[in-house]
C-alpha positions as CSV (number, residue, x, y, z in Angstrom):
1,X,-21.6,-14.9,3.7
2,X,-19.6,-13.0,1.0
3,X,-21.1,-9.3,2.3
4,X,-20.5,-10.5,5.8
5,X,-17.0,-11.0,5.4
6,X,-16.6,-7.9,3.5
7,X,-18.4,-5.8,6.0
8,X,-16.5,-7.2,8.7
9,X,-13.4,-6.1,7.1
10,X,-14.5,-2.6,6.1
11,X,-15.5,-2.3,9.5
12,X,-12.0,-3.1,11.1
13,X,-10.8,-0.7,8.5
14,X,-13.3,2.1,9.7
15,X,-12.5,1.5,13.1
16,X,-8.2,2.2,12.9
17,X,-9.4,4.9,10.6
18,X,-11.3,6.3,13.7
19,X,-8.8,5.8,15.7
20,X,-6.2,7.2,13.9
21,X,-8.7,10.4,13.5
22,X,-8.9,10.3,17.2
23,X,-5.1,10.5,18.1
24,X,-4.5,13.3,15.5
25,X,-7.3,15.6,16.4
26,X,-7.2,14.7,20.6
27,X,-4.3,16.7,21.0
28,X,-5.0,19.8,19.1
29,X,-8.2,20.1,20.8
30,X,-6.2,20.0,24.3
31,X,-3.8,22.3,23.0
32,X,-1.3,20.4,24.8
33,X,1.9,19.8,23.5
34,X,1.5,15.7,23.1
35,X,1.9,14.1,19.5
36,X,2.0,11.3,18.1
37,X,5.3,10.1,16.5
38,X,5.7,10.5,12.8
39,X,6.5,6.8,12.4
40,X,2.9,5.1,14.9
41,X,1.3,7.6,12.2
42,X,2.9,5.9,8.9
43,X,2.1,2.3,10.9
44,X,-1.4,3.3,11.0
45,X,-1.5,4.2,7.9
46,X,0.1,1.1,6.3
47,X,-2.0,-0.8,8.5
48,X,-5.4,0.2,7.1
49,X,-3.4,0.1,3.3
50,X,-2.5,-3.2,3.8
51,X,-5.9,-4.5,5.5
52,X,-7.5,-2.6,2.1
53,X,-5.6,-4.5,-0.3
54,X,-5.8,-8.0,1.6
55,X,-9.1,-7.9,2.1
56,X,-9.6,-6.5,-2.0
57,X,-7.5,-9.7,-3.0
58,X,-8.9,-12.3,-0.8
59,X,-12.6,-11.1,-0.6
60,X,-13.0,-9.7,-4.2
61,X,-10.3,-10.5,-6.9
62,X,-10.1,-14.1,-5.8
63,X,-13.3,-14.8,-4.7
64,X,-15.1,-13.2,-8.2
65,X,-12.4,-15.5,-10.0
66,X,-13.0,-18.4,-7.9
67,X,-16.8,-18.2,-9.3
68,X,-15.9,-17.5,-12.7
69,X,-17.7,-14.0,-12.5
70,X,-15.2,-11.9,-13.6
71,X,-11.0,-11.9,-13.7
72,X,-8.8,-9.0,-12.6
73,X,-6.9,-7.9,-15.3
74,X,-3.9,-5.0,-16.3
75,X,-6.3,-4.1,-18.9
76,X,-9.6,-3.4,-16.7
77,X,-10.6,-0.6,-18.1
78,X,-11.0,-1.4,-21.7
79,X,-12.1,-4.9,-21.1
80,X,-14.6,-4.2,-17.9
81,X,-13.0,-6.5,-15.6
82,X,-11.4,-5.9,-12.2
83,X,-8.5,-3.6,-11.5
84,X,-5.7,-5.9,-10.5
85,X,-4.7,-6.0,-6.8
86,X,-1.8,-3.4,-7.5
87,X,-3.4,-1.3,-9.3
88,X,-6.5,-0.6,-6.7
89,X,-3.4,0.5,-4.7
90,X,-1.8,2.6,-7.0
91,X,-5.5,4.4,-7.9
92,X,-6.1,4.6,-3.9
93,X,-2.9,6.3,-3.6
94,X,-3.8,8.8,-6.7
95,X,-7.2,9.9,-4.8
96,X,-5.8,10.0,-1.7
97,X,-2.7,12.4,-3.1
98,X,-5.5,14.3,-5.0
99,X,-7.6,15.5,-1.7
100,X,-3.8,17.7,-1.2
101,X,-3.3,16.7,2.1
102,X,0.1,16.0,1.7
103,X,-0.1,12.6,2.6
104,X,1.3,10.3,-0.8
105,X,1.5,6.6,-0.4
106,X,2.5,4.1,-3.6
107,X,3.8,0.7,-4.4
108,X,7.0,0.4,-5.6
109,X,9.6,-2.4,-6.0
110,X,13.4,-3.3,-7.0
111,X,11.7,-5.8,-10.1
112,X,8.8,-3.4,-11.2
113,X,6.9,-4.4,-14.3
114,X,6.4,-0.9,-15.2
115,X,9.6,1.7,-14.5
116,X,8.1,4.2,-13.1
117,X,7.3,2.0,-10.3
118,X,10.8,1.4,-9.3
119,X,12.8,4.0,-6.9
120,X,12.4,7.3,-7.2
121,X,15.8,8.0,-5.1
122,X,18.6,6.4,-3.6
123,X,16.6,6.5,-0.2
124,X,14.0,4.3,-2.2
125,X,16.2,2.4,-2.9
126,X,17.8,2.1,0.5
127,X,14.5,1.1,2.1
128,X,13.7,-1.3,-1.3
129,X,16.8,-3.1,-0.4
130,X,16.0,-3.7,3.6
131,X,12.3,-4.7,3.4
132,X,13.4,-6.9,0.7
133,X,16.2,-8.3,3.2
134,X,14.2,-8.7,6.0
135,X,9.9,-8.1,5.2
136,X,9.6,-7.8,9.1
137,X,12.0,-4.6,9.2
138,X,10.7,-1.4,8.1
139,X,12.8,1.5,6.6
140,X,12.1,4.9,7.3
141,X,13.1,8.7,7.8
142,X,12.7,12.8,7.4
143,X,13.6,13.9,4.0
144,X,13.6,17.4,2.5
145,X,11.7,18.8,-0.5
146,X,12.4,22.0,-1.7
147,X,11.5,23.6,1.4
148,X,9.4,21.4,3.3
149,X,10.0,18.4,5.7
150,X,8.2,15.2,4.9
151,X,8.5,11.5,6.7
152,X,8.4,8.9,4.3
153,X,7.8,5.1,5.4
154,X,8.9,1.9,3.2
155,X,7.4,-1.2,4.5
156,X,7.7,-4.8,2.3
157,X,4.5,-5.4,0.1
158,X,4.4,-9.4,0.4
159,X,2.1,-11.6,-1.9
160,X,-1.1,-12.5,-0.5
161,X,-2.5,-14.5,-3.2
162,X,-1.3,-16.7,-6.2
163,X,-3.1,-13.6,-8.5
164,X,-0.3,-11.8,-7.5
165,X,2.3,-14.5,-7.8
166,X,0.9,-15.8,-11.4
167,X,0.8,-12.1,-12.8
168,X,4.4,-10.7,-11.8
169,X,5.7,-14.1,-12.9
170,X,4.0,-14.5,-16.2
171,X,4.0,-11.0,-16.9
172,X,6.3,-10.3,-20.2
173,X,8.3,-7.1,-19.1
174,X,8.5,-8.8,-15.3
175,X,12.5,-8.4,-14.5
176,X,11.7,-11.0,-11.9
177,X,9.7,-14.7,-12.6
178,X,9.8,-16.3,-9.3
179,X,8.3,-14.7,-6.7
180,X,6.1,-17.1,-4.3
181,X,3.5,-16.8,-2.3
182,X,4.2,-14.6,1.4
183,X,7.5,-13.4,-0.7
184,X,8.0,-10.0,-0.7
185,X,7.5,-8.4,-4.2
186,X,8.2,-5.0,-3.2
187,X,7.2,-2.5,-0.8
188,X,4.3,0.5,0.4
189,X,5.8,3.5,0.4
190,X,4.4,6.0,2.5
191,X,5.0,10.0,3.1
192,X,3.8,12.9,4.5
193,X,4.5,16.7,5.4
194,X,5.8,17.2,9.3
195,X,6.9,20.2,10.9
């Protein structure tokens, strides 16, 4: 039943990333002048992002726990457990930036646990402030760096299980101790190089 549910996942997962692959290359092999919009790009992206980490929290972390086969812990490495939801987003993000595609995608929030996890600018911060405001709403826009254009994407990172809710509130350097489950807790941000 476990590898079922798991496969059924990773299959909806491989499907949007078809799809996605689909409506990028289509129009290149055409050579017709139809794109798709930088911002149905970043919501594709988030959406396999956040089907990832769900289905890594519900199906995995809690499931393993549940059973009493392992815990996810900060300290996974040295202690062989399981990376904590988080941080399997935060490595995902580091491979995917390592392949040099351009594309960068991280967790951040306005009550990290660890600094460098909280904005990086004020439009960070800016799109920190709204998801937190209103999880439905999604901030976004076409920033500069150095020479290039990039769209970056903030969209609110809500709790889907009490292993997230117990860590951030138990957690001694958390600046906040009473996030619930569904709450946001901060937010996927998401960028990429466009022309």
């Amino acid at each position: 039943m476990f590898k079922g549910n798991l496969s059924r996942g990773t299959l909806k997962a491989v499907v949007v990333l078809v799809a996605v692959a689909g409506i990028l290359v289509a129009p290149n092999e055409s050579r017709g002048e139809t794109s798709v919009p930088a911002d149905q790009v970043a919501n594709f992206i988030h959406a396999v992002i956040e089907a990832d980490r769900t289905l890594y929290t519900t199906h995995v972390v809690d499931r393993m726990q549940e059973h009493g086969v392992t815990i996810a812990s900060e300290l996974w490495k040295t202690r062989g457990q399981l990376p904590l939801p988080a941080q399997m987003v935060l490595l995902a993000g580091m491979e995917v930036e390592s392949k040099g595609s351009g594309l960068k995608y991280r967790l951040a929030s306005l009550w990290p646990i660890e600094e460098e996890n909280g904005p990086a600018d004020d439009f960070e911060k800016a799109g920190l402030e709204v998801v937190a405001a209103d999880p439905n709403e999604s901030y976004s826009g076409t920033i500069k760096r150095g020479q290039l254009k990039y769209f970056k994407a903030i969209y609110a990172d809500k709790a889907v299980s009490m292993a997230c809710v117990n860590c951030h509130n138990a957690h001694t350097l958390s600046p906040k101790r009473d996030h619930k489950l569904g709450g946001v807790m901060g937010a996927v941000i998401i960028s990429f190089p466009v022309k």
